[in-house]
Structure formats: structure tokens, C-alpha cells
matplotlib code that plots the C-alpha trace (Angstrom):
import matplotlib.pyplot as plt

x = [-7.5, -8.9, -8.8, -5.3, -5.4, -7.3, -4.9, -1.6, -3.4, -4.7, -0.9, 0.8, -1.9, -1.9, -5.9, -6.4, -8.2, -5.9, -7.6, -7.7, -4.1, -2.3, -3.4, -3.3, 0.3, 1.1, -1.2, 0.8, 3.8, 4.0, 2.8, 1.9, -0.8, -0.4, 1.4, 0.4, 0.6, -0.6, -1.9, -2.3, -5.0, -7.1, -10.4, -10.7, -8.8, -5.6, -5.1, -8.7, -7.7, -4.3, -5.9, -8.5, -5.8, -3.8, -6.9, -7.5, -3.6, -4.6, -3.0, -4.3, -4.6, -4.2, -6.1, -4.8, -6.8, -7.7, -11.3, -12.8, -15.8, -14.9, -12.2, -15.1, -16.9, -13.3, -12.8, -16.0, -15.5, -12.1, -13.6, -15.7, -13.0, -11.1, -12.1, -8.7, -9.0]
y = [5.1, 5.1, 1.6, 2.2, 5.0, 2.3, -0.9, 1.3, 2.4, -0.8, -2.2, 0.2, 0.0, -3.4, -3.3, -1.9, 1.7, 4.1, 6.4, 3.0, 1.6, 4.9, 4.7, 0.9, 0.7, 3.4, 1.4, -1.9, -0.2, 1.1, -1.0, 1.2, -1.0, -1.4, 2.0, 5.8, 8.7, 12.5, 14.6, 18.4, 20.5, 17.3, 18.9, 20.0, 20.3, 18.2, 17.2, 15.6, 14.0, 12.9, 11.4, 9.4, 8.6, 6.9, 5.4, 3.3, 2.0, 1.0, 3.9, 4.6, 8.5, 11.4, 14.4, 17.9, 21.1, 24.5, 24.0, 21.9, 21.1, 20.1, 18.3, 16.1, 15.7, 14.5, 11.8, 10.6, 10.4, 8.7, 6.2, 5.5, 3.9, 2.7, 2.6, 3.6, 7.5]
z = [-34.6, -31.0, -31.5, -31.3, -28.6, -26.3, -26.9, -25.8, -23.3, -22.3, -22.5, -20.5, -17.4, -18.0, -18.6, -15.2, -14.4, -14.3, -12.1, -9.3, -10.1, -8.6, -5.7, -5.2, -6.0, -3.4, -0.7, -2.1, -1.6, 1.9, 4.8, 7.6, 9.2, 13.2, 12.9, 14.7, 13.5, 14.6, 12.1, 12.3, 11.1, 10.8, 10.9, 7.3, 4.0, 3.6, 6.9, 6.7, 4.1, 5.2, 8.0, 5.9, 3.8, 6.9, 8.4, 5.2, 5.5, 9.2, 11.1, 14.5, 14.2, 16.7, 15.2, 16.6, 14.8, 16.4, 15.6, 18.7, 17.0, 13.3, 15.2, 17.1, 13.7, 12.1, 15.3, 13.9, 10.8, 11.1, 13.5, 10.7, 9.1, 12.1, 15.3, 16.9, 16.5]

ax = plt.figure().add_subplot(projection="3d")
ax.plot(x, y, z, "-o")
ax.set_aspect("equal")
plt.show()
């Protein structure tokens, strides 16, 4: 039976990793490379994230947060990925 279980699953993902294919088609999807963007609340959470997220697509990224210093650590990080922070 999980024979079964794998081969459907195998067919609708089209053998690919499910947990990878999400966010692959999104990147596939929509081109942003060359583009800017400003992202609030960058320092931590979902905005960190955001901005990660972006940096990956080849966004240049503005990071605005309250906290000065998390929002140093952030540029850092982000610069990590792309230089243009």
C-alpha cells in the first residue's frame, strides 16, 4: 500500500521534493532580479525574512527597523547574500 502512497505522490510532484518544488516554482515564476525594494521591520521576524527572501531573487534591499543595531547585524547578513544592501 505505501507503495502506492509513494507512486501518486511521486506522479503528482513529478518525482521532485516537495518541500523544494514550492518554492522553486514561485522563484521561477517571478523575476525580480535588477529590481529594489525597501523592507520594514527588517531586523528580525518576517521582515528578516522577507528581506532574505528578496535578496535570493536579486533585489537590492533597503532595510528600515527601529532597532539600530539588529538593523546593522541584518545589513550584514543581507550582504551576505547580495552585496547591494
Amino acid at each position: 500500500m505505501s507503495e502506492l502512497v509513494d507512486y501518486k505522490k511521486q506522479k503528482i510532484l513529478g518525482g521532485r521534493n516537495p518541500m523544494d518544488t514550492k518554492k522553486n516554482r514561485i522563484l521561477d515564476l517571478i523575476s525580480l532580479d535588477g529590481q529594489v525594494a525597501i523592507v520594514t521591520g527588517a531586523a528580525s521576524g518576517i521582515g528578516l525574512a522577507t528581506a532574505k527572501l528578496l535578496a535570493e531573487m536579486g533585489v537590492t534591499i533597503g532595510l528600515i527597523d527601529i532597532n539600530e543595531s539588529d538593523g546593522i547585524d541584518a545589513t550584514e547578513q543581507i550582504k551576505g547574500i547580495r552585496r547591494k544592501c
